[in-house]
N, C-alpha and C positions, 0 to 999 in steps of 0.2 A: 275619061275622067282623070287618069293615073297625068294623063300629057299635058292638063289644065294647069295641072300644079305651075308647071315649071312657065304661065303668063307672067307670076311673081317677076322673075327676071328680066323682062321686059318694062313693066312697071318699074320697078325696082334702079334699072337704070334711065329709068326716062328714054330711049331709044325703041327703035324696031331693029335694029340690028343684031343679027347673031354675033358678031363678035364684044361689042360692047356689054350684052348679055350675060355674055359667059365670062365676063372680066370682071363680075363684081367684087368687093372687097373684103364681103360677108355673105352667110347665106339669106335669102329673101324669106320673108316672115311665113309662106304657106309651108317651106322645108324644115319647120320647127314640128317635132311630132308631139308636142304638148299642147298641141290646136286640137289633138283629136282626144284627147281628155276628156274637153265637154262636149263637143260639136257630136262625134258619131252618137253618144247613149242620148241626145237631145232629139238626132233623125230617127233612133229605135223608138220613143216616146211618141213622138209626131204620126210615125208610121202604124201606129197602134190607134189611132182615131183617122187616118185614111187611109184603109186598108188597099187604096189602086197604090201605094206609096211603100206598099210591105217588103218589095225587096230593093229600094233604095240604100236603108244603109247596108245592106250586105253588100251589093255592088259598090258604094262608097268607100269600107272596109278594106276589099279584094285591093282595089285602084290604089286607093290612099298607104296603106302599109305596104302593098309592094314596091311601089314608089319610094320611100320612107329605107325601104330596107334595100331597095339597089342604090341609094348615094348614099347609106350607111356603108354599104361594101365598099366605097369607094373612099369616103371621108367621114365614118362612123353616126352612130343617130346624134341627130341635136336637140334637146330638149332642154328650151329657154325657160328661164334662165339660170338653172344649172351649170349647162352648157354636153360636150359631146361626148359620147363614149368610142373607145373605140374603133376604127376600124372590122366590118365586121368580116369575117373569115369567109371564102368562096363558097367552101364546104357547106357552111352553116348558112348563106345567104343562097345558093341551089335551094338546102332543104325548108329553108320557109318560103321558098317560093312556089316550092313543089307542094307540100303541106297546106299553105293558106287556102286555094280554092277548095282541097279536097275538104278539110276541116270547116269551113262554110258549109259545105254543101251538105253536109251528114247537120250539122247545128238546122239550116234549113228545113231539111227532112224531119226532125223530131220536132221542131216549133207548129212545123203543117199538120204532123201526125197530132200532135198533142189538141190542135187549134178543131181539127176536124172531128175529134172524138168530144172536147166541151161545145162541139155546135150541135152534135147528135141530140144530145143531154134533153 
């Protein structure tokens, strides 16, 4: 899901080529992280009346901001249209990577726990 993003590039230059891809002038519209503003709390919504669909945006989440935050490391987040912050530091770009699935995974945990104590009811 994280690897999907970067089709933008493709599209984005009208080619199949790797190099023409990675030449473009600006970043491609899916590498703006203000797409996930609305879109992830719309999949939490959705997921909450099809329950086979419950851990879609958690995996969406994981993909999408790690993504987000290794070409932040690189050429900082971009959030249109604002525009980019910068550069994000190794140190700090390690530890939200190392963080994001652990901190899901405990968020999951208590959503289930909570979820199966009001089914008891």
């Amino acid at each position: 899901m994280a690897s999907a993003i970067d089709l933008d590039h493709f599209v984005m230059a009208k080619s199949y080529t790797l190099k023409d891809a990675l030449s473009l002038p600006k970043r491609p519209p899916l590498h703006s992280t203000s797409i996930l503003i609305p879109i992830l709390p719309i999949m939490f919504i959705i997921a909450l009346y099809y329950p086979l669909l419950s851990m879609l945006p958690f995996i969406a989440t994981i993909s999408v901001v790690s993504h987000h935050v290794r070409d932040g490391h690189r050429r900082g987040v971009w959030f249109w249209p604002v525009g980019s912050t910068p550069a994000i530091p190794y140190w700090l770009y390690l530890l939200i990577i190392i963080l994001l699935p652990l901190s899901t995974s405990l968020i999951v945990k208590k959503v289930s726990s909570k979820e199966n104590v009001t089914s008891e009811v």
